[in-house]
C-alpha positions in Angstrom: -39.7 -14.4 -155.0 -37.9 -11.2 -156.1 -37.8 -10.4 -159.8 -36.6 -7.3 -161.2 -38.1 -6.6 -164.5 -37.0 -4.7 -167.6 -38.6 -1.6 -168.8 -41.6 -1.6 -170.9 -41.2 -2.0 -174.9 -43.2 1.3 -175.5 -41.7 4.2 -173.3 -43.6 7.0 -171.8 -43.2 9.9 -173.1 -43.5 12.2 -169.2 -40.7 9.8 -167.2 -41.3 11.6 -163.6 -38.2 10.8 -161.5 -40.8 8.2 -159.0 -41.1 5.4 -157.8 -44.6 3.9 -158.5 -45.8 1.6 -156.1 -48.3 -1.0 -155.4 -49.1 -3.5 -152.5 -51.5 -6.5 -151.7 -52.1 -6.5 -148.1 -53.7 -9.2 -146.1 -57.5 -7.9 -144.7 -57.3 -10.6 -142.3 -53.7 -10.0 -141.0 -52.9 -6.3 -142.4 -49.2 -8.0 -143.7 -47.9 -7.3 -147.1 -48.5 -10.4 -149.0 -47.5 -8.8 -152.5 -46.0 -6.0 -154.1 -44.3 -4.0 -157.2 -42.7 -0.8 -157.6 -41.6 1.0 -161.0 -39.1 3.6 -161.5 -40.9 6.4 -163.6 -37.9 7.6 -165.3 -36.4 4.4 -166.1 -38.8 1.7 -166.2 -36.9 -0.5 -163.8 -39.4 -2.6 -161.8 -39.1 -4.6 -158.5 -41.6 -7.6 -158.2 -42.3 -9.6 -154.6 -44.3 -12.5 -154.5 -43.4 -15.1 -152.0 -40.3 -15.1 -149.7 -38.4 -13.0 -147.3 -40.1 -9.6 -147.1 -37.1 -7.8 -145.6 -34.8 -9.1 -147.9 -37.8 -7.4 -150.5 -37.9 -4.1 -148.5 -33.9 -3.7 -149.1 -34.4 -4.3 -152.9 -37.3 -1.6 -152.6 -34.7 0.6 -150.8 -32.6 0.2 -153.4 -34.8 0.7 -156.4 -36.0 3.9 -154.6 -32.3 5.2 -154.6 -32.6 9.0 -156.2 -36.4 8.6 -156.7 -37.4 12.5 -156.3 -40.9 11.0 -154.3 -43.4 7.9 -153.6 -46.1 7.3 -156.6 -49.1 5.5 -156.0 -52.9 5.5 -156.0 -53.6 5.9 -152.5 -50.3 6.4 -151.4 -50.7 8.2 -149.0 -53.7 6.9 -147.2 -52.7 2.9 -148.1 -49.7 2.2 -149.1 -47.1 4.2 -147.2 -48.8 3.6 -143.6 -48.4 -0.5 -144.3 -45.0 0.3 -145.3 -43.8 2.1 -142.3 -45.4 -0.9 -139.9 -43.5 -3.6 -141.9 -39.9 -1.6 -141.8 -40.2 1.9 -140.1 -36.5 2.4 -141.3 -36.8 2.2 -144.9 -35.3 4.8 -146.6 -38.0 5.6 -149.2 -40.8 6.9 -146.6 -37.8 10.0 -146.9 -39.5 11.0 -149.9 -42.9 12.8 -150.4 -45.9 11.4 -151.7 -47.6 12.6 -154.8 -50.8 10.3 -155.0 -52.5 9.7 -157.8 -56.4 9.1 -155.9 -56.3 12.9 -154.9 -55.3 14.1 -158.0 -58.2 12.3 -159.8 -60.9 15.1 -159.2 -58.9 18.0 -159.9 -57.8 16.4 -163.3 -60.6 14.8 -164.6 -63.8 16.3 -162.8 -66.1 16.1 -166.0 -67.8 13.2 -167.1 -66.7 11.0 -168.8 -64.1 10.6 -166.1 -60.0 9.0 -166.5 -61.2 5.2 -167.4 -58.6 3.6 -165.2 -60.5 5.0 -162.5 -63.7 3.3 -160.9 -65.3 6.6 -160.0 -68.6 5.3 -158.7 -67.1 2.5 -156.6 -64.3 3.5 -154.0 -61.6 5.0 -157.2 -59.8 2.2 -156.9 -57.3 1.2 -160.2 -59.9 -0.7 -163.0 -57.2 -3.8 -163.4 -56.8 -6.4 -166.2 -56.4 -9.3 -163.8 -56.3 -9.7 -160.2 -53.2 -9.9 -158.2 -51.2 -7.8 -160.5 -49.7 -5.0 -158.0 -46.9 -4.5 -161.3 -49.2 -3.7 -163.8 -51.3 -1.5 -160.6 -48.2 0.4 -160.5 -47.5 1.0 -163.7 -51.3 1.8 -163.8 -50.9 4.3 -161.7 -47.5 5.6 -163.5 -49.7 6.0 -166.7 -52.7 7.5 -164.8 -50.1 10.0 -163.3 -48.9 11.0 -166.5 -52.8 11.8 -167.6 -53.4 13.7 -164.6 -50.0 15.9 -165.5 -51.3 16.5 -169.4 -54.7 17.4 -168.0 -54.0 19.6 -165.6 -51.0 21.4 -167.5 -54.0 21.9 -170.5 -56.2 23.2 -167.6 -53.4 25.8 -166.7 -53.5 27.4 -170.0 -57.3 27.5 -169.5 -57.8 28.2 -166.4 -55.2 29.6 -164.8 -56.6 31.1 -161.8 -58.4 27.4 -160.7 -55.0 25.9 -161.2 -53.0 28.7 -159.0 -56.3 28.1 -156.4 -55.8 24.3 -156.3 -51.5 24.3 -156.1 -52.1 26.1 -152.9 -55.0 24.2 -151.0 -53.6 21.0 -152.0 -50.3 21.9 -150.3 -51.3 22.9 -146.9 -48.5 20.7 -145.1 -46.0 23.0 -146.7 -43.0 23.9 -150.0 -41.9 20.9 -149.5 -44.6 18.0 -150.5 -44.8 16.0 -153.1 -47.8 17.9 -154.0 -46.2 21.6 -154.5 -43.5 20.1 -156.6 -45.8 18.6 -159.0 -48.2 21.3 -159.1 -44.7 23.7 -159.5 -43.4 21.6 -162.5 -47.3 21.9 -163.8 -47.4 25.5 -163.1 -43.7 26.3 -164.0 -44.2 28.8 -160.7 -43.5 28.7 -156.9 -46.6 28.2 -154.5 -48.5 30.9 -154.6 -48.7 33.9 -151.7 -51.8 33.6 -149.9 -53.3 36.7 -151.3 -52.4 35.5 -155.1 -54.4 32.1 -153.8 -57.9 33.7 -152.3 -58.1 35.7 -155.4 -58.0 33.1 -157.7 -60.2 31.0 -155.1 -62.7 34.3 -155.6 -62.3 34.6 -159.1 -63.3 30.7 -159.4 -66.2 31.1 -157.4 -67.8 35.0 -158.2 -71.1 34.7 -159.7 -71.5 30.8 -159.2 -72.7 30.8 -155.6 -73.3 33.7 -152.9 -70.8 36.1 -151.9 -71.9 36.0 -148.2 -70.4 32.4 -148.0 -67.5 33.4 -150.3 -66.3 36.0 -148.1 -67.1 33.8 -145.0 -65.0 31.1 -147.1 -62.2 33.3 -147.9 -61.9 33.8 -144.5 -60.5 30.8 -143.4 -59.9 28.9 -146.3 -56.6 28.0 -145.6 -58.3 25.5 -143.1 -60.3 23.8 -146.0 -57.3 22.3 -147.7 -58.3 19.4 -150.1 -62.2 20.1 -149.4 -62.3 23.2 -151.2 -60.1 22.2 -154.0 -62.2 19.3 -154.9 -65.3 21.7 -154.2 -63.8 24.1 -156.8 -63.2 21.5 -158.8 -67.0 20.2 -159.2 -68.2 23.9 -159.3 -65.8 24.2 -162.7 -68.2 21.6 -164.2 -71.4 22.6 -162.2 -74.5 22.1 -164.2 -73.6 19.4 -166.4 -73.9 15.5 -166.0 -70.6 15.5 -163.6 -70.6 14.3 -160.1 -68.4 14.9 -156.7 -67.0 11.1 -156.3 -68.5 9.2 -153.8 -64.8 8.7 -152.3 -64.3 12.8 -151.9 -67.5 12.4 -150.3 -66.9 10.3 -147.8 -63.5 11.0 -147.1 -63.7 15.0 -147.7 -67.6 15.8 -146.3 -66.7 19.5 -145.8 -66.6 19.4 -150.0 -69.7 18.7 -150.5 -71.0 20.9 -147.4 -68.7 23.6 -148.7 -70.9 23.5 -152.4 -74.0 23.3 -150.2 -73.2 26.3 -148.5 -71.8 28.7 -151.9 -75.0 27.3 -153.9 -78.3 25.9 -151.9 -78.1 28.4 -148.4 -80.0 31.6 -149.5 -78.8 34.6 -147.8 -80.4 37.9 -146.7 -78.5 40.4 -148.8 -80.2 42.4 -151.5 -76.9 42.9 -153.0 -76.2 39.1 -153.4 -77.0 38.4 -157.4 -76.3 34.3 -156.7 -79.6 33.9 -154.7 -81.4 36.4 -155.4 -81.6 34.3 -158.3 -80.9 30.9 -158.2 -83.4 31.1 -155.0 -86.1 32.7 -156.2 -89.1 30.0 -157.3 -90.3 32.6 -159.5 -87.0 32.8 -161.5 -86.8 29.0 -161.6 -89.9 28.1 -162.8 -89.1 30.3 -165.6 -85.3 29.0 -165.7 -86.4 24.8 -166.3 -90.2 25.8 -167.8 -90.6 29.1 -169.7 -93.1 30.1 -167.2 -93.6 33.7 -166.1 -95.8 32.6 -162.9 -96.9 30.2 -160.7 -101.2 29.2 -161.5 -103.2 31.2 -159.1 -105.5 29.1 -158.1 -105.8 27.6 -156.1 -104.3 29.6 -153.5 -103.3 29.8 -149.6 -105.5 31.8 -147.0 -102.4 34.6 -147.5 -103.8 34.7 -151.2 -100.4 33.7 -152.8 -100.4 30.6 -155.4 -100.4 27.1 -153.5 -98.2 25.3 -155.9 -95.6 28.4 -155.1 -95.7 28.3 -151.5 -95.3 24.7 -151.9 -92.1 24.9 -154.0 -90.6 27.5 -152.0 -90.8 25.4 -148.6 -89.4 22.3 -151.2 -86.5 24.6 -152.1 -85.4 25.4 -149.0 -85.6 21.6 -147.9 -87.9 21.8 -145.3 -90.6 18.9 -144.9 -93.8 19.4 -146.6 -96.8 18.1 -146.8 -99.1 19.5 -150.4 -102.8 18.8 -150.6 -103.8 19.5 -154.6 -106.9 19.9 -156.7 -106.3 17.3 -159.6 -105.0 18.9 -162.8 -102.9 22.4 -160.7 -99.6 21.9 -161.3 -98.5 18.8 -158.8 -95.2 17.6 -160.5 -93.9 21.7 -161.0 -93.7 21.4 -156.9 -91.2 18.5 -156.9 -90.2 19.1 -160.3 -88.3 22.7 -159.6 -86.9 21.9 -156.4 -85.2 18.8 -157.8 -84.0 20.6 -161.0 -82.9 23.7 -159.4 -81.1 21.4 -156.2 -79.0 19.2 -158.9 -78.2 22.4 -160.8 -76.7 24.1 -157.9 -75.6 21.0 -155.9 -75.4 17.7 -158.3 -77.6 16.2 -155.2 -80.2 13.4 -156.5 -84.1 13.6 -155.7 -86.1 10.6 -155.4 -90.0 10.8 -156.7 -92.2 7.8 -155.7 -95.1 7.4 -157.7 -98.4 4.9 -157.3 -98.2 5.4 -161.1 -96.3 3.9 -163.5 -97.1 4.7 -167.0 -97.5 8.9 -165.6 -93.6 8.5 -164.4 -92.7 7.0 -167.6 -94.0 9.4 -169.7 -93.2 12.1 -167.5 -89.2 10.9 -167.6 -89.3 10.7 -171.8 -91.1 14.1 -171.5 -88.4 15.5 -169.4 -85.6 13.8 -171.9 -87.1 15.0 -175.0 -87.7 18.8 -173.9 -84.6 19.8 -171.2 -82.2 17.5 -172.6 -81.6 16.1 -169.1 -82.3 12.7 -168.2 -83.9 10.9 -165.3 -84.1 7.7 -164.4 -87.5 5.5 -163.2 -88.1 2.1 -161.4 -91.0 0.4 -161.2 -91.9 -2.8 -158.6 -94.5 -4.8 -161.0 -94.5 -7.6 -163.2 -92.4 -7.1 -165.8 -94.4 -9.5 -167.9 -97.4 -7.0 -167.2 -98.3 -4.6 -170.6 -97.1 -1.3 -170.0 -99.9 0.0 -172.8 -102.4 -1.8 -170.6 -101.3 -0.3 -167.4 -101.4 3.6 -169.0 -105.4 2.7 -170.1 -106.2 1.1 -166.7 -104.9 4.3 -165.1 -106.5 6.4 -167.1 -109.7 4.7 -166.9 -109.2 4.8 -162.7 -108.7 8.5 -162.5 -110.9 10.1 -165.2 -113.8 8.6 -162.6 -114.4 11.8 -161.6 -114.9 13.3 -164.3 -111.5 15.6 -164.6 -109.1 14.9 -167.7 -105.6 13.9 -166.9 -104.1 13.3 -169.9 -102.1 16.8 -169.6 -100.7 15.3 -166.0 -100.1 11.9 -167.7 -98.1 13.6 -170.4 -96.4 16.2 -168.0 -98.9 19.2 -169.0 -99.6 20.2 -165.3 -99.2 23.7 -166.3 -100.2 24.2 -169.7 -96.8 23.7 -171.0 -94.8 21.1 -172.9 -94.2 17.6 -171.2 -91.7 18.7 -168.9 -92.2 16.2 -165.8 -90.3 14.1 -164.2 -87.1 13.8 -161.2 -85.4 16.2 -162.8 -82.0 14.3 -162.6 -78.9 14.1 -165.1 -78.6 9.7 -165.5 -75.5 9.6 -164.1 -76.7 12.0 -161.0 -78.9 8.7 -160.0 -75.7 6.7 -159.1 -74.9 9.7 -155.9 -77.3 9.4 -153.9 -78.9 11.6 -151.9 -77.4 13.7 -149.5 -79.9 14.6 -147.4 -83.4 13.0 -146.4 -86.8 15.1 -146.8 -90.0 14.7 -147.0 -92.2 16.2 -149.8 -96.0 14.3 -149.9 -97.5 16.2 -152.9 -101.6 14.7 -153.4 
C-alpha cells in the first residue's frame, strides 16, 4: 500500500529542500519491507507498506523531483546502499546525502546529548512505536533541523572549530551534501586548506602536545571524519561528555587520534601539554592539593614508591605495587585514572576485596572533586552494609595499624578523595585498553 500523506499541522520553521527518508529492511532477506520519505520543504510524505515495491520506487522518484539532496539517519551507510540494490536506476541516488548520524557528534558533543538520539546504544532514532519509518523520517527532518540551529550557534562561538569541521567532513569534494550544508551554516565556501589546518591548530593549541599536532597537521587531510569528531570531543574535554560508542567503532582513528594529542608524552622540553599533564608530580597536585608524593617508603633508587608506581600507571604499562598498609595505595590508581579520563574520557576499572572501603571512597570522591564514580559489589544484597564496614575494620586493624584514614580515602593525609576517579556517565564507555595495575 502507497499512501501519500499531507503535511504536518505544525510547520517547521528550517524547511531544507530534502527529502527525508526511512526504510525497514528485512535482516533475514536484506529486502525493503517498509518505507517513508518526507519532503523537508513541503511536508509532502510518501508511505509503503505492502504491495509492489517498484511501483513504490517510481512514487519515491517522484516525490524526490527537485529535492536539493537525500535526508536520513544513516543515509549514507543504510539507507542509500539498500536503495541502489532494489532499483540501481532511481533517480534520487543523483542527489547527495547529508546524514543526520554523522552530524550528531559535531552538533551535540556535550552531555546531555540531542534526546532523539540513543547515544549509548548504536545512535539509532529513539521512536514512539515500532514500525513507524514516517514518523523515523520526520524524526530525522526534526533532528536535522536541531543539528542546523546548533551548529549555526556554534559558528558564532566558535568559529575556527566550525571552519575546521566544514572541511574534514567534506573530503569527497564541493560538491556533497555535506559542504552545502556546512556552506548554508557557515554562509562561506569550503575553506582553502591553509584557512582549515589553522583553525584545526587553533582548536587544538594548548589542549594536547604540539609534537602530534604538527605530525597531525601533516596529513590531516587523510583523517577526514576521525579528526572532526576527535575535535569535536576535545571541545568538551574534561567534562562528563563521551566519544559515542558508534564513532568508536566505526571511526577508531578518533579515538587513537585523542590518544595520541593527550595521553603519548613526548620528549620536547618545549612542549607545555606534557610537560604538564604528564608529570605525576603536577597531577597529584592538579586532583589532590598535594605538593609531593610521601617519601617513604621508597625504591632502591631513593625516589618515593607510590610515585614510581603512578608514573609506570600513567604511562599504561603493567604493574605490579607491593605497599606498607596506610602509604598512599589508592593515590597510585587514583591519579592515573583521573588524569587518563581528563585527557582521554577513557574509563578505569578498580576491583576491590572491600566493599564498605570502595563505598566510602566513591562518596569521598563525589563530595570533594565533584566527579562521580560508580561501584558494584557481588554480595548479598540482603547483607548489612554497616555490618560489613565493622567486620572489615575489625579484620584489618589485627595488626595493629589504623585504617580508618584508608577506609575514608585519607591515604595521604588529605581529604577523602578515593575512588575510580570516573565522571558517572564515563562508566557506560568502556575501556579502551586493558592493563594491569595490582596495588597490595
Amino acid at each position: 500500500m502507497h499512501q501519500l500523506a499531507t503535511p504536518p499541522a505544525t510547520p517547521i520553521t528550517f524547511k531544507p529542500k530534502c527529502l527525508s527518508i526511512d526504510l525497514e529492511v528485512g535482516k533475514e532477506d536484506g529486502r525493503i519491507h517498509r518505507f517513508a520519505a518526507v519532503r523537508g520543504d513541503t511536508g509532502e510524505a510518501l508511505t509503503y507498506t505492502r504491495g509492489s515495491l517498484t511501483e513504490a520506487l517510481k512514487q519515491l522518484d517522484a516525490l524526490a523531483e527537485g529535492a536539493t539532496f537525500l535526508l536520513g539517519h544513516n543515509v549514507t551507510g543504510f539507507d542509500r546502499p539498500h536503495l541502489a540494490a532494489a532499483d540501481p536506476a532511481l533517480e534520487l541516488l543523483k542527489l547527495p546525502d547529508v546524514d543526520t548520524l554523522r552530524l550528531s557528534p559535531l552538533a551535540f558533543p556535550r552531555n546531555p546529548y540531542h534526546h532523539l538520539v540513543k547515544h549509548y546504544q548504536d545512535a539509532s532514532l529513539t521512536r514512539g512505536q515500532l514500525n513507524d519509518p514516517e514518523l523515523d523520517a520526520r524524526n530525522s527532518l526534526k533532528l536535522f533541523c536541531d543539528e542546523h540551529e546548533a551548529l549555526s550557534t556554534c559558528h558564532q562561538q566558535a568559529p575556527d572549530l566550525v571552519r575546521a569541521w566544514h572541511w574534514l567532513a567534506t573530503r569527497d569534494g564541493a560538491m556533497g551534501g555535506a559542504n552545502a550544508f556546512f556552506t548554508t551554516v557557515r554562509q562561506q565556501p569550503r575553506p582553502t586548506e591553509a584557512e582549515a589546518l589553522a583553525a584545526i591548530a587553533a582548536q587544538i593549541k594548548g589542549s594536547g602536545c604540539n609534537v602530534q599536532l604538527d605530525a597531525i597537521l601533516a596529513d590531516a587531510g587523510d583523517h577526514g571524519w576521525p579528526l572532526a569528531y576527535a575535535l569535536a570531543w576535545l571541545s568538551v574535554a574534561g567534562g562528563n561528555s563521551v566519544m559515542p560508542p558508534w564513532v568508536r567503532h566505526q571511526f577508531p582513528e578518533a579515538a587513537a587520534l585523542v590518544r595520541r594529542l593527550r595521553d603519548t608524552p613526548c620528549d620536547d622540553a618545549g612542549c607545555g601539554w606534557c610537560r604538564d599533564r604528564h608529570d605525576s608530580t603536577k597531577e597529584l597536585k592538579r586532583w589532590f592539593g598535594f605538593d609531593a608524593f610521601r617519601p617513604e617508603p621508597a625504591g632502591d633508587d631513593g625516589r618515593p614508591l607510590q610515585q614510581t608506581i603512578t608514573e609506570a600507571a600513567m604511562r599504561g604499562q603493567h604493574v605490579l605495587g607491593i605497599l606498607p598498609t596506610g602509604t598512599g595505595k589508592s593515590v597510585c590508581y587514583q591519579i592515573p585514572a583521573l588524569s587518563r579520563y581528563d585527557k582521554t574520557g577513557a574509563l578505569t576499572v578498580v576491583i576491590a576485596p572491600l566493599v564498605a572501603l570502595m563505598a566510602d571512597q566513591v562518596a569521598g570522591l563525589e563530595a570533594c572533586l565533584g566527579r562521580g564514580a560508580v561501584w558494584l559489589h557481588l554480595v548479598d544484597p540482603r547483607r548489612d552494609l554497616r555490618a560489613a564496614h565493622q567486620r572489615e575494620q575489625d579484620s584489618e586493624n589485627d595488626d595493629g595499624e589504623d585504617e580508618i584514614g584508608n577506609r575514608t580515602g585519607r591515604d595521604d593525609g588529605g581529604p577523602a578523595r578515593d575512588g575510580l576517579g570516573l565522571e558517572r556517565t564515563g562508566a557506560l564507555v568502556g575501556a579502551h585498553r586493558a592493563q594491569r595495575l595490582l596495588v597490595g
